[in-house]
Every structure is written in structure tokens, then in C-alpha cells.
Backbone as JSON, one array per atom type, in Angstrom:
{
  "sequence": "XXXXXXXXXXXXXXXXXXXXXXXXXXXXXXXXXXXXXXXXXXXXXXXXXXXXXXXXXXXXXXXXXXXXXX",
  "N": [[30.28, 4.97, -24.52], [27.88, 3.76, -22.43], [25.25, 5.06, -20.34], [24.93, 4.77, -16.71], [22.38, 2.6, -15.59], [20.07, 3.76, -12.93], [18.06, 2.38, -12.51], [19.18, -0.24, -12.14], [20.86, -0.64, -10.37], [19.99, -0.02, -8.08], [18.09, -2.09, -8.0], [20.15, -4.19, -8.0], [21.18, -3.44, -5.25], [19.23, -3.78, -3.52], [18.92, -6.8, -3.98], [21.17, -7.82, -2.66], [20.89, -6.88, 0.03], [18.69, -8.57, 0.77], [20.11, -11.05, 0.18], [22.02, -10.96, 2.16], [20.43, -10.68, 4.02], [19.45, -13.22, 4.47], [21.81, -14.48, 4.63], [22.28, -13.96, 7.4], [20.04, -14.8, 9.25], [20.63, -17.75, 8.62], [22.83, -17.99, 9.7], [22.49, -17.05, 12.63], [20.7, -19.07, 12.82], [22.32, -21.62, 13.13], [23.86, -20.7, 15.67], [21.85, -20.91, 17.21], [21.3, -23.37, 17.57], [23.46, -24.44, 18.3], [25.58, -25.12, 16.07], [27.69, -23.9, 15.47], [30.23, -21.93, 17.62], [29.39, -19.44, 19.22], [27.36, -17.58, 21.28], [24.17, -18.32, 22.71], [22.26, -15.93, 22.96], [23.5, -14.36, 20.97], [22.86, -15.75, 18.27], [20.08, -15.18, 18.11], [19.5, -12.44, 18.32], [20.82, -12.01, 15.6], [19.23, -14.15, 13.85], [16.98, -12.4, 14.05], [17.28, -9.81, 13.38], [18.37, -10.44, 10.63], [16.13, -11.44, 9.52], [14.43, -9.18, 9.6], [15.88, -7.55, 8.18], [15.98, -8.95, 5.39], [13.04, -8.84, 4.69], [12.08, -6.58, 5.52], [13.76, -4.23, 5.0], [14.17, -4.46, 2.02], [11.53, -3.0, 1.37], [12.24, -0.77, 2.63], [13.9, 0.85, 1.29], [12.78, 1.38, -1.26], [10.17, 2.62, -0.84], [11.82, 5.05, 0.52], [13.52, 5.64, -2.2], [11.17, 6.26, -3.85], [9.79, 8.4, -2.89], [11.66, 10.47, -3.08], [11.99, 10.96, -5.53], [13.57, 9.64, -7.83]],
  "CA": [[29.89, 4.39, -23.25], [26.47, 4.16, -22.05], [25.02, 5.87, -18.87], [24.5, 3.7, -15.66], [21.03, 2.36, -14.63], [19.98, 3.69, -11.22], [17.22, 1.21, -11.46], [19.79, -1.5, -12.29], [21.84, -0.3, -9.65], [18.43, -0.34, -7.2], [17.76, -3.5, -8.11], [21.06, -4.75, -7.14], [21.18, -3.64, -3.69], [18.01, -4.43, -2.89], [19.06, -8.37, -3.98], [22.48, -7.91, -2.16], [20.3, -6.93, 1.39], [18.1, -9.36, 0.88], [20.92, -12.6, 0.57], [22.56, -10.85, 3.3], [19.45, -10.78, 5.46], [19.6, -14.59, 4.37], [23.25, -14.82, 5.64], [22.44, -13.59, 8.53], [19.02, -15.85, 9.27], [21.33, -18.74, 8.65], [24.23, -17.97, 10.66], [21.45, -17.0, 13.58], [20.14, -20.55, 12.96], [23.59, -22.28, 13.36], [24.19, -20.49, 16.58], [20.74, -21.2, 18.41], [21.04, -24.41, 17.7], [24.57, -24.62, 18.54], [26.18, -25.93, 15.36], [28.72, -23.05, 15.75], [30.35, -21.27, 18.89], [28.64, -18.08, 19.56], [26.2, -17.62, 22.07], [22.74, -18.14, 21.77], [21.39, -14.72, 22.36], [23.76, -14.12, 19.6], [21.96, -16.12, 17.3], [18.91, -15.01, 18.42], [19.85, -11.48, 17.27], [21.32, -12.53, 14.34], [18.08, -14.03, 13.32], [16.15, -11.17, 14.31], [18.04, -8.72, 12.6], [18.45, -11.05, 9.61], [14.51, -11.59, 9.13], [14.21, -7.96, 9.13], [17.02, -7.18, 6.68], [15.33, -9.63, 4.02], [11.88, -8.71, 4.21], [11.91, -5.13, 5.65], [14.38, -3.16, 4.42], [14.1, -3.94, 0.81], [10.6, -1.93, 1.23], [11.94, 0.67, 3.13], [15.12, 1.45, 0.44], [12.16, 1.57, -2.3], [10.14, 3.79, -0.74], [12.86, 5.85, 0.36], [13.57, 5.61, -3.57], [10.23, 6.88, -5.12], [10.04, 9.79, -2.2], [13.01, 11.47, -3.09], [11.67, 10.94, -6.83], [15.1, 9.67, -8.69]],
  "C": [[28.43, 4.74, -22.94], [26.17, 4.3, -20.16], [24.02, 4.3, -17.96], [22.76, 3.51, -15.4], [20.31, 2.71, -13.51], [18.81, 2.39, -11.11], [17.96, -0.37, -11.58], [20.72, -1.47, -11.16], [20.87, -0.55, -7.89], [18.51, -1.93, -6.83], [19.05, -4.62, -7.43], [21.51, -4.58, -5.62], [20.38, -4.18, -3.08], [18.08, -6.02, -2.73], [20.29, -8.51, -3.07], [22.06, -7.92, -0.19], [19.58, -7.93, 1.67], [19.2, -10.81, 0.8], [21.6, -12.5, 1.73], [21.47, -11.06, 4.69], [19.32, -12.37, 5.48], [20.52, -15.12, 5.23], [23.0, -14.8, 6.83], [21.23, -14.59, 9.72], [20.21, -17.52, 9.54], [21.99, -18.77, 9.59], [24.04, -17.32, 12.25], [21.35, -18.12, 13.9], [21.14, -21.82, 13.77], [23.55, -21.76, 14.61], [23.03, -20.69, 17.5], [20.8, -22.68, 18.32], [22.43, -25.35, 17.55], [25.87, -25.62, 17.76], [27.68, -24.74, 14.98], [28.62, -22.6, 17.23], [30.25, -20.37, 18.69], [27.56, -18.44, 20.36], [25.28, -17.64, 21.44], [21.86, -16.88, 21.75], [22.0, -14.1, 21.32], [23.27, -14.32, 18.68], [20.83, -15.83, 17.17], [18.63, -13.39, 17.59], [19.83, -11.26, 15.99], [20.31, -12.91, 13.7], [16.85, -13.1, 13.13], [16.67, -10.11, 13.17], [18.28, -9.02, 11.1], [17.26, -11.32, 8.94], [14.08, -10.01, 9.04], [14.64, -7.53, 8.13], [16.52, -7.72, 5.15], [14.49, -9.09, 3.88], [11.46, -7.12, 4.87], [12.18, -3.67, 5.03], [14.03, -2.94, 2.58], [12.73, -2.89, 0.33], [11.2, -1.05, 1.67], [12.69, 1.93, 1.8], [13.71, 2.02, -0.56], [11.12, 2.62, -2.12], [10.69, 4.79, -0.43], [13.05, 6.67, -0.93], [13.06, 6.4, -4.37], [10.24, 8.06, -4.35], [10.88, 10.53, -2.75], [13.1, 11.57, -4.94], [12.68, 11.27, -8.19], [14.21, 8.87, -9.72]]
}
């Protein structure tokens, strides 16, 4: 058996936060513009929080990452 990847393992969360920060953008979008029932400061959230998740976090995990120098 061969030993796990951490940077293959990296790499996959980082893509897994990022479709979710997608999901979440989307399903923001749908609710401000009332193609689902949820409120709209729900969606509003939801996009907020979802535009961060894509394009924030996957920097923060990575420096996180090299800091702690795995």
C-alpha cells in the first residue's frame, strides 16, 4: 500500500470549498431573485457567505497549510 498524499488530500478540500462556495452563490441567487422560497435576506447571506467561501477561504486553508509547515 502506498502512503496518502497530504497535498492530494489539500488539493481536494480546497476544490470541495470552493464548489460549495459555488453552491451556495447559486442557491443565494435563486432566493434574491425569488425562484425559490426563502427570504431574501436569506439569499443575500447565502451569497455573501458563498462569494467568500470560493475565493477566500481557499487562501486562508493554504496559508494556514505552509505556516504550520506540513
Amino acid at each position: 500500500m502506498t502512503a496518502r498524499d497530504p497535498a492530494r488530500s489539500r488539493f481536494i478540500a480546497i476544490q470541495a470549498i470552493r464548489w460549495s462556495g459555488l453552491a451556495l452563490v447559486l442557491i443565494g441567487l435563486l432566493a434574491i431573485y425569488r425562484r425559490i422560497d426563502v427570504p431574501i435576506e436569506a439569499g443575500y447571506v447565502l451569497f455573501v457567505v458563498g462569494v467568500l467561501d470560493a475565493l477566500i477561504m481557499p487562501t486562508v486553508l493554504t496559508k494556514l497549510w505552509k505556516s504550520r509547515g506540513q
